[in-house]
C-alpha positions in Angstrom: 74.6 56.6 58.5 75.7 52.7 58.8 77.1 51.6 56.4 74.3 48.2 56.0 71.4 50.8 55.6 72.9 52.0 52.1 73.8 48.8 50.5 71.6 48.3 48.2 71.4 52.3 47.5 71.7 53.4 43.6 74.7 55.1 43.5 74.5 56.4 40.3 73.1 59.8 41.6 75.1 59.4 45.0 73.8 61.6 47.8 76.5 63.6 49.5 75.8 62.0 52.4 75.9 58.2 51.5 78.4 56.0 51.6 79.8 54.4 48.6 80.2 50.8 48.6 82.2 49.2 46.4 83.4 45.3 45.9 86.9 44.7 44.2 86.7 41.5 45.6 83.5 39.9 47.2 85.9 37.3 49.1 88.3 40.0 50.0 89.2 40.5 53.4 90.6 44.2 53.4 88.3 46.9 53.8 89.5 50.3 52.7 87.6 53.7 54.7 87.6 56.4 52.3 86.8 59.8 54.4 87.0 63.2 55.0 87.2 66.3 57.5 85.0 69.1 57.0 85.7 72.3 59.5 81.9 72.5 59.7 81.0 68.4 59.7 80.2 67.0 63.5 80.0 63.4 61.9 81.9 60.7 63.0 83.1 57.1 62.0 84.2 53.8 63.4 88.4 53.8 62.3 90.0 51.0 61.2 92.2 50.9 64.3 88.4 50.8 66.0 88.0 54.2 67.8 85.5 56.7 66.9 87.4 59.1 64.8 86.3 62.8 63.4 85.2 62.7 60.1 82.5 62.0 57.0 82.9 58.6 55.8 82.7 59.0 51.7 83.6 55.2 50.7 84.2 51.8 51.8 86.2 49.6 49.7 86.2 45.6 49.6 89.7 44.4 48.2 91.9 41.3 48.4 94.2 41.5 51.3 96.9 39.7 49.6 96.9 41.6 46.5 96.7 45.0 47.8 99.8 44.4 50.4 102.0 42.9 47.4 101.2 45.6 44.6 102.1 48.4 47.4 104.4 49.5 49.6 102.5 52.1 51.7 99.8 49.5 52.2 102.2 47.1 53.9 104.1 49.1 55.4 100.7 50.1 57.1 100.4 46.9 58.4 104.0 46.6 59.4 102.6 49.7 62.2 100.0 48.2 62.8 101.7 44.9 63.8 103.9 47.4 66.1 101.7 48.4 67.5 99.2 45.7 68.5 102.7 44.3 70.5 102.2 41.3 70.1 98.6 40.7 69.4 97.2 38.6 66.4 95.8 40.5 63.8 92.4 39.8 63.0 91.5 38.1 59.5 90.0 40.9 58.6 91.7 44.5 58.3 90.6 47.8 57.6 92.7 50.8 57.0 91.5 54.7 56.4 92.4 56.6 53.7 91.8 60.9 54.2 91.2 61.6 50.6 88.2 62.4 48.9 89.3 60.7 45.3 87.0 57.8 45.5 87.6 56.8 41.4 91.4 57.1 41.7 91.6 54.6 44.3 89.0 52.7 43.2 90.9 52.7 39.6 94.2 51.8 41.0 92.2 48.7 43.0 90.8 47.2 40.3 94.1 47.3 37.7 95.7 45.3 40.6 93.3 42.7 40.7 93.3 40.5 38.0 89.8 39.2 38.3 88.1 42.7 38.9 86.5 43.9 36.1 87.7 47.3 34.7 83.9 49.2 34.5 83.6 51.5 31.6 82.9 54.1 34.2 86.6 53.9 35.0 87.2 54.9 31.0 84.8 57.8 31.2 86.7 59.4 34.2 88.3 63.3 33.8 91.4 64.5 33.2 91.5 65.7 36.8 90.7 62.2 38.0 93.2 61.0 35.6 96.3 63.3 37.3 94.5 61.8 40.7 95.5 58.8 40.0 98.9 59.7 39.1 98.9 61.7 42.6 97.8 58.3 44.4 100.9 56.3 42.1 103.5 58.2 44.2 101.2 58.4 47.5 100.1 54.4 47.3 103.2 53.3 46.0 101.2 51.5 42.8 103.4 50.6 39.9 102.5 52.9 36.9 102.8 50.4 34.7 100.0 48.7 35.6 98.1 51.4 34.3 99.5 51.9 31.1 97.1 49.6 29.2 94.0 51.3 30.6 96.0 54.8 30.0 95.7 54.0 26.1 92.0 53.3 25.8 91.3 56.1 27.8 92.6 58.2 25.4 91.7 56.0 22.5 87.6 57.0 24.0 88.0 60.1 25.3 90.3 62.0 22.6 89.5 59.8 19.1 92.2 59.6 16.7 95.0 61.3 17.1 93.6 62.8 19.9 91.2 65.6 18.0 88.3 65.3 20.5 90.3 67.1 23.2 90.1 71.3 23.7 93.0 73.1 23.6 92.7 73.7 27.4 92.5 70.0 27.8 95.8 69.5 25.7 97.5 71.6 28.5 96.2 69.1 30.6 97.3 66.3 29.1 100.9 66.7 28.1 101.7 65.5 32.0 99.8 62.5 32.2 101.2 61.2 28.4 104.6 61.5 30.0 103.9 59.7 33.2 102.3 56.6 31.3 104.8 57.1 28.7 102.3 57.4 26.0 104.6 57.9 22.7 102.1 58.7 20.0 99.6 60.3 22.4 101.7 62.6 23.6 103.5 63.8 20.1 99.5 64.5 18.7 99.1 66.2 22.3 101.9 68.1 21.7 101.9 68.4 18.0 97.6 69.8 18.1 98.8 72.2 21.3 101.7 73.7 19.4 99.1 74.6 16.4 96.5 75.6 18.4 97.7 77.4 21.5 96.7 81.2 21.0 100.0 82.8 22.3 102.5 81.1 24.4 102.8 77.2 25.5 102.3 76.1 29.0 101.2 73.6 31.5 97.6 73.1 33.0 97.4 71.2 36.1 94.1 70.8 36.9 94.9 69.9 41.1 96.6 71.0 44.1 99.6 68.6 43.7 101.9 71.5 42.5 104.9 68.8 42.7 102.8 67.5 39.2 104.6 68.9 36.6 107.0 68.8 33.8 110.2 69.9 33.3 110.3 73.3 32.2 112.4 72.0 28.8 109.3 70.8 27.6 108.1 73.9 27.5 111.1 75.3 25.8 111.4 72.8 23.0 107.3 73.0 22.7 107.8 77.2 22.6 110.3 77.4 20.1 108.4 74.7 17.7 105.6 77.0 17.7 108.1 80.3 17.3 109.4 78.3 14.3 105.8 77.9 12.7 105.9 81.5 13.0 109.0 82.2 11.2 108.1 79.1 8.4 105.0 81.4 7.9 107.1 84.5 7.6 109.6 82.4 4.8 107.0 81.6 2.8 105.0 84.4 2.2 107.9 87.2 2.1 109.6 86.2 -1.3 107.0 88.1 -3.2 107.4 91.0 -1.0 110.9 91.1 -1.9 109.9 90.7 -5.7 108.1 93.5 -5.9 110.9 95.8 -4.1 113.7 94.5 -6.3 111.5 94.6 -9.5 111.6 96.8 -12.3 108.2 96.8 -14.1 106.4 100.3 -13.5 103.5 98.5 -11.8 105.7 97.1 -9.0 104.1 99.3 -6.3 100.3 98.4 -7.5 101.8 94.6 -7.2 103.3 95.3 -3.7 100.2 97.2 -2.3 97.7 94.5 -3.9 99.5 91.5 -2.4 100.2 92.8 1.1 96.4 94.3 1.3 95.5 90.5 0.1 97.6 89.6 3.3 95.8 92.1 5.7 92.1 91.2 4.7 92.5 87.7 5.6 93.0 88.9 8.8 96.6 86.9 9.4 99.0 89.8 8.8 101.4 91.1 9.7 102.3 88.1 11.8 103.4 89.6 15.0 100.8 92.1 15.5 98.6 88.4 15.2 100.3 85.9 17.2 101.3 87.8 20.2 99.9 89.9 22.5 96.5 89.8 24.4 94.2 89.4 21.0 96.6 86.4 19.8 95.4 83.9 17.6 96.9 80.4 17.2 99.1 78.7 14.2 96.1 76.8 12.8 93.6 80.0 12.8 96.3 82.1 11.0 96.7 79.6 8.6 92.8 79.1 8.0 92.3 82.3 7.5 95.5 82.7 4.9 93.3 79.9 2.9 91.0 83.1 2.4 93.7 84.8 0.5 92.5 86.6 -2.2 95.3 88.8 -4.9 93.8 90.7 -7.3 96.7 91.6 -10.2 96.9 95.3 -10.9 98.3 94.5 -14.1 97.5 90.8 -15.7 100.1 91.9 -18.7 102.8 91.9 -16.0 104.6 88.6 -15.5 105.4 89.5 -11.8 102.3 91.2 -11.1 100.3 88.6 -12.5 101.6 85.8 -10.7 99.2 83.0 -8.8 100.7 83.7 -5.2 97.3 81.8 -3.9 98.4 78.9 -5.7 102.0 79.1 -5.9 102.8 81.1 -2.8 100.2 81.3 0.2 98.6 77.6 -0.2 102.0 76.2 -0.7 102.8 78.3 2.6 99.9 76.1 4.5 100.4 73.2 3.3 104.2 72.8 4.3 103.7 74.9 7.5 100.8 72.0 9.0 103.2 69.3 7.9 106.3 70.6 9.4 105.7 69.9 13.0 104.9 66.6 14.3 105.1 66.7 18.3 107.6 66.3 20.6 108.7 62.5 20.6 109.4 60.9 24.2 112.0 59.0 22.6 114.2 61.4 21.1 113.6 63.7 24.5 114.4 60.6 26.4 117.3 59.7 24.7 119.3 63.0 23.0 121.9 62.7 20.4 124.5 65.2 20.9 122.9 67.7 17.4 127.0 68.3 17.1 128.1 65.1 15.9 124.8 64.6 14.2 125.6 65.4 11.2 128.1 61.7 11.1 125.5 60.0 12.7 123.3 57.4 10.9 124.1 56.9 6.9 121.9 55.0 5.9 120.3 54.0 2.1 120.8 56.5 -0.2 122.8 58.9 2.0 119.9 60.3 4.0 120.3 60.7 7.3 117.2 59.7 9.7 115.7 61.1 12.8 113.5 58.5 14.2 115.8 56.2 15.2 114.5 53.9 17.9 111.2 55.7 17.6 107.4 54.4 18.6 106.4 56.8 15.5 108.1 57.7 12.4 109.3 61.9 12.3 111.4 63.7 10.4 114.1 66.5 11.6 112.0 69.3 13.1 110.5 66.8 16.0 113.6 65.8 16.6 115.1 69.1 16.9 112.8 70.2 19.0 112.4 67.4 21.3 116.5 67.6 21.4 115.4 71.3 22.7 113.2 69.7 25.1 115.7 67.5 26.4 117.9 69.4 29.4 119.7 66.4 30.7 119.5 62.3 29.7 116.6 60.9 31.4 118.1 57.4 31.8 121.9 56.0 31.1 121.8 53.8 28.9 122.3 54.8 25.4 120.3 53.8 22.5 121.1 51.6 19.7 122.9 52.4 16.9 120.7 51.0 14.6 118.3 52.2 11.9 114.8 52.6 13.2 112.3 49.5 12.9 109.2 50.1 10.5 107.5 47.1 11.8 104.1 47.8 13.5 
């Protein structure tokens, strides 16, 4: 179909075989060809190089020239070929280049961050995750500075995900933890990180929802992430044992009544015995094993008995959730980014009053366990030059 015939076509409820127009820049004199190659598709198009080429035309793309050739390399080195090979010839005002890909929104996203008079639609904040690690994908394919996207990259999130990021699924927090990185997303990615790590039934990994294997993170993420939510588990096990061990090394005669009663308490809640609950193929997450502990329930076999008497709802299993969900705070990019050697830690930063602090040089305030962990995370520097030695600043 020419392209004329569906100008003025709503494209809101695109057929599959229309072409998308979209203006960047109505002055622009660089058309972009967005098309593909289906093994069963006969259709053909007019190529920017002018010869009728194999293929379903998906998009056409109005853009400034100028802009596009200055905000990427692949674009003008394009042109530098093209120059090549025309030996000699004048290029004509206007160009047009093809683009085999059938991830209209990434380009189109990419074209109108680098234009500072296009206007950033809200459909462009409303896009998936997968069309978010497209765009990443056509960063390293286009040669696009991700920087550019990094303002955009926040209100995404700030839309899609709410505060601290509690509108995403657990599957999409897989899915996320790669692009947070890439835009280098600080607080995003330590709630990402910090929600997965609570939420994940079973073991921590990476979701990538596209063909681009060579989209990934480092495995040591996954390490430091693992072994955060391993320490949950044994933070759990710490907090709820001491009674156990009362009762054993106790010397009323109602001590195995006690023992009995308190671990039965344990087992109807449906969050004990630990390992037999977060591993395996019935798992359940840190967060669902610590609701259902909030269902504890003792019943004393003795209420004359000082040790079987005790409040271990109040003084034992709610104290248990309520330092367990404070403990872990997400993997900061910083720390990762930046590791401290954890042997001379201990002589590093004494400041007021003696304590030592572990957001030094932070985007977010943490204390010790994020930084552990994200020390964990951290298998090599990521950059050179090492931080400041100074104490972290609280300003906003």
């Amino acid at each position: 179909m020419a392209i004329q015939q569906i100008a003025g076509v709503d494209t809101s409820s695109p057929d599959p075989k229309e072409v998308r127009i979209i203006i960047i820049d109505p002055e622009g004199t660089l058309t972009i060809q967005m098309y593909t190659t289906p093994a069963d598709s006969r259709d053909r198009f007019i190529s920017g190089a002018g010869s009728l080429t194999h293929g379903r035309l998906l998009a056409t793309i109005k853009a400034s020239r100028k802009i596009v050739l200055e905000n990427s390399d692949y674009f003008a080195e394009e042109l530098r070929k093209r120059q090549l090979n025309m030996k000699g010839t004048k290029l004509l005002e206007r160009l047009t280049f093809d683009i085999k890909s059938e991830n209209i929104t990434s380009v189109e996203l990419w074209l109108r961050a680098i234009h500072p008079e296009a206007t950033m639609t809200d459909e462009m904040y409303n896009i998936s995750i997968k069309d978010v690690w497209n765009t990443l994908h056509a960063s390293r394919t286009y040669e696009f500075n991700l920087e550019v996207l990094s303002d955009w990259f926040v209100e995404w999130v700030s839309r899609k995900g709410g505060d601290h990021c509690g509108k995403f699924t657990v599957l999409e927090l897989s899915q996320l933890m790669f692009p947070c990185r890439s835009f280098e997303n600080h607080k995003a990615f330590a709630h990402v990180t910090c929600r997965y790590a609570y939420e994940k039934a079973g073991h921590c990994d990476e979701n990538n929802p596209t063909p681009y294997h060579n989209l990934h993170l480092p495995p040591g993420i996954f390490g430091g992430l693992n072994n955060a939510r391993t320490n949950l588990k044994t933070k759990i096990h710490q907090a709820l044992y001491p009674p156990i061990r009362g009762f054993l090394s106790g010397s009323c005669s109602c001590r195995k009544e006690g023992l009995y009663a308190y671990q039965m308490a344990l087992d109807k809640t449906g969050a004990w015995p630990l390992e037999e609950k977060l591993h395996g193929n019935d798992a359940i997450s840190i967060r669902e094993l610590l609701g259902r502990l909030a269902n504890f329930n003792y019943e004393a076999p003795n209420k004359d008995c000082e040790l079987c008497s005790t409040d271990y709802k109040t003084f034992t299993v709610d104290l248990c959730i309520q330092s367990v969900l404070e403990y872990f705070e997400g993997l900061c990019l910083s720390c990762i980014d930046y590791p401290m050697n954890k042997k001379s830690f201990p002589e590093f930063l004494p400041f007021d009053g003696g304590e030592k602090v572990f957001d030094k040089d932070c985007h977010f305030a943490h204390g010790q366990p994020t930084w552990w962990f994200s020390w964990l995370a951290s298998r090599e520097r990521r950059k050179d030059q090492p931080r400041n030695n100074q104490p972290r600043n609280n300003e906003p």
